[in-house]
C-alpha positions as CSV (number, residue, x, y, z in Angstrom):
1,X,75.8,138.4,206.3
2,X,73.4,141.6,206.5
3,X,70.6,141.8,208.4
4,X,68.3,144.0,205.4
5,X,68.2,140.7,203.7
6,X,68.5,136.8,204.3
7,X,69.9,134.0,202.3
8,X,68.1,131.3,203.9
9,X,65.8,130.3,201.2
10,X,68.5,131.2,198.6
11,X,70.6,128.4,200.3
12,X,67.5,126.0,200.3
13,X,67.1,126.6,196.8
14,X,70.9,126.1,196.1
15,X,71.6,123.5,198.7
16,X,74.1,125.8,200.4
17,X,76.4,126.0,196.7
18,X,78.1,129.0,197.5
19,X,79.4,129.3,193.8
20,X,76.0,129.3,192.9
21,X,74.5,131.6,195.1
22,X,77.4,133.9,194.0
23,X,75.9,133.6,190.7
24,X,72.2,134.3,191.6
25,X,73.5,137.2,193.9
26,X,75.3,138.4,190.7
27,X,72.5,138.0,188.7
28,X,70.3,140.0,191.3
29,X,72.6,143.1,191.1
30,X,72.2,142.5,187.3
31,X,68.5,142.3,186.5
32,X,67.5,144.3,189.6
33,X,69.4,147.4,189.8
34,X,67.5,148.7,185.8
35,X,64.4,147.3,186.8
36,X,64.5,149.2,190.7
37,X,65.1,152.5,188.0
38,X,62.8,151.9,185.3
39,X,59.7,151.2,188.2
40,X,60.7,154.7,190.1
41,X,60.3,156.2,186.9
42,X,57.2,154.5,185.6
43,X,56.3,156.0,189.1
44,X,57.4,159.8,188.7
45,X,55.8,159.2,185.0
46,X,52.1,158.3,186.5
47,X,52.6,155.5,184.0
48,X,50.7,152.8,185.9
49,X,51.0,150.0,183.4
50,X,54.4,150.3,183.5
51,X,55.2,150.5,187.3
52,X,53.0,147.5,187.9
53,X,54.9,145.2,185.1
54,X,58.3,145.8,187.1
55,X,56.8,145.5,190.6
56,X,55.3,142.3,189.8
57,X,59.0,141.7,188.2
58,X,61.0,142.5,190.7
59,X,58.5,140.0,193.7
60,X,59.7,136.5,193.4
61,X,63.9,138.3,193.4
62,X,62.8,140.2,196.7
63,X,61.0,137.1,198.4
64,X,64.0,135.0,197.6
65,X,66.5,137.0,199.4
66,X,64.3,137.7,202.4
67,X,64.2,141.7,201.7
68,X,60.9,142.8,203.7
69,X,59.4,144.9,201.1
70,X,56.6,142.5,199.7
71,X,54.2,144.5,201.6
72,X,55.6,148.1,200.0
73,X,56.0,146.0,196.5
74,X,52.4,145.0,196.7
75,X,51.1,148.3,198.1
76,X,52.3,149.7,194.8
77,X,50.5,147.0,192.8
78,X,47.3,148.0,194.4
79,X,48.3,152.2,193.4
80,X,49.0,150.8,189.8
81,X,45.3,149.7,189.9
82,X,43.5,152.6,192.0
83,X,43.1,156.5,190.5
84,X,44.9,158.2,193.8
85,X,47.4,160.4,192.3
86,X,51.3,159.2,192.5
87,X,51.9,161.2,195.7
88,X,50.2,158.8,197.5
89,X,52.6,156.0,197.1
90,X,56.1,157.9,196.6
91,X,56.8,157.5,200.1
92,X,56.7,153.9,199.5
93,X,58.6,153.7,196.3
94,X,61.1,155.7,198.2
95,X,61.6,153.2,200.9
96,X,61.8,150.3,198.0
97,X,64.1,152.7,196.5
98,X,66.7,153.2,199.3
99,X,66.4,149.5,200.8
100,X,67.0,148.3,197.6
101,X,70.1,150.3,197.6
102,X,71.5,148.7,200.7
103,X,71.1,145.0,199.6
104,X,73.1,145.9,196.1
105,X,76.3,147.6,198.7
106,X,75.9,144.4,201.1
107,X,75.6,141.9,198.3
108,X,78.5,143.3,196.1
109,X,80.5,143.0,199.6
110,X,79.0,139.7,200.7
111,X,79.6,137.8,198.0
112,X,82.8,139.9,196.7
113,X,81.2,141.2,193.5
């Protein structure tokens, strides 16, 4: 398994079902993949509302698998709520952008989806 994310509370929550992590894992690179698009967008749109709804989304997915980005996730929460123009943040949504990226390649390979 990769070191960008961690399946530890994944397997707590399953109780180490591999078929059922598969599942979740599958449903990750379902749900998360659109959402990851649709918040860089909201982003490159200065549509606040918007960009806060999927960060806020995509948290408890993130947390599950371990992926250290709560801080970035949060940090553009707190843009979606401030009046500092979007520059100011798209160095984070960039990072969330290209870590996210990683986990979908090592999941689909991890789990053989």
């Amino acid at each position: 398994m990769s070191t960008i994310y961690s399946v530890d509370s994944l397997k707590e929550i399953a109780g180490d079902d591999q078929d059922f992590m598969a599942v979740v894992a599958e449903t990750f690179l379902t749900e998360i993949p659109p959402d990851l698009e649709a918040l860089v967008g909201a982003v490159e749109n200065d549509n606040r509302e918007l960009a806060y709804q999927f960060a806020h989304k995509m948290k408890p997915n993130i947390e599950m698998f371990g992926i250290d980005l709560l801080k970035d996730i949060t940090a553009i929460e707190t843009w979606t709520r401030s009046s500092k123009n979007k520059s100011a943040i798209q160095d984070t949504v960039e990072k969330v952008n290209t870590t996210l990226h990683k986990v979908f390649e090592q999941l689909k390979k991890d789990f053989a989806l």
